[in-house]
C-alpha positions in Angstrom: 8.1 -25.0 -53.0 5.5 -25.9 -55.7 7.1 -26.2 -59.4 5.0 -23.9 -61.4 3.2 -25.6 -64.4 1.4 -24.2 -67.6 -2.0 -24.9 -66.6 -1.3 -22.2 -63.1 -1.5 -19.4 -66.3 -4.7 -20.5 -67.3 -6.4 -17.5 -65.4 -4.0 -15.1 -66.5 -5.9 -14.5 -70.1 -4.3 -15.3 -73.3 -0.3 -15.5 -72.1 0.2 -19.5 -72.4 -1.1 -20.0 -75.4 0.2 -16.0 -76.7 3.6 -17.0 -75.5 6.3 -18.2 -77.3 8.4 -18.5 -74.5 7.5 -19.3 -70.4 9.9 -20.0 -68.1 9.6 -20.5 -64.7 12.1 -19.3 -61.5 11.1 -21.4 -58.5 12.9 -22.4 -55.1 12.7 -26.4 -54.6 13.4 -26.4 -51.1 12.5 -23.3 -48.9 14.9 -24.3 -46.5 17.8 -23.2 -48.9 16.7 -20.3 -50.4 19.8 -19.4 -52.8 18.8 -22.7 -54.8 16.3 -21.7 -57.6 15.2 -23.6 -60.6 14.9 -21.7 -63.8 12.1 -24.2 -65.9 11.7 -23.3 -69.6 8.1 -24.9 -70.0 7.3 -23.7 -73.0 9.6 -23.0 -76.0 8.1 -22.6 -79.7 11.4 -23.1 -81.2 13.6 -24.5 -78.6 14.1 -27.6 -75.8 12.2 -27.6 -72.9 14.7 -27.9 -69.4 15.2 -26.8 -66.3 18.3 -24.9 -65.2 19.6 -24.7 -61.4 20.6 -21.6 -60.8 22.0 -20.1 -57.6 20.7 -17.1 -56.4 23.7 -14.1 -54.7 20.6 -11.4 -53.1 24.0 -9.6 -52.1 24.4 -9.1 -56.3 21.0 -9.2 -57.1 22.7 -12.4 -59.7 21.9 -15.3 -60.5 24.4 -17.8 -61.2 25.2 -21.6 -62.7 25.2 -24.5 -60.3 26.9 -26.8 -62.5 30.3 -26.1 -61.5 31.8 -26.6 -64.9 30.3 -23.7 -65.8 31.3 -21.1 -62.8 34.2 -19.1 -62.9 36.5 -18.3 -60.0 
């Protein structure tokens, strides 16, 4: 899919500049849909980065790719 950006709120009223926090949960490739991207774009008080997440629809859960992070 498309990665969502800041400027696709800019129709939606006041939320990006409102916000103090936007994030983003996005699928890079359609043909794998448990793979999702979780982007913080904007972050008043914090670092902006994206996150790949896995997605269980089974659990309704979303979970860290980054294997040193997953529990067995």
């Amino acid at each position: 899919g498309k990665k969502p950006q800041l400027a696709d709120l800019r129709e939606s009223g006041s939320i990006e500049q409102d916000a103090d926090v936007v994030m983003f949960l996005w699928r890079e490739d359609d043909e794998n849909p448990e793979n999702i991207m979780l982007d913080i774009a904007k972050h008043r008080n914090g670092p902006l980065r994206s996150v790949p997440l896995r997605f269980k629809g089974d659990r309704i859960r979303f979970y860290s790719r980054d294997t040193k992070h997953q529990t067995k």
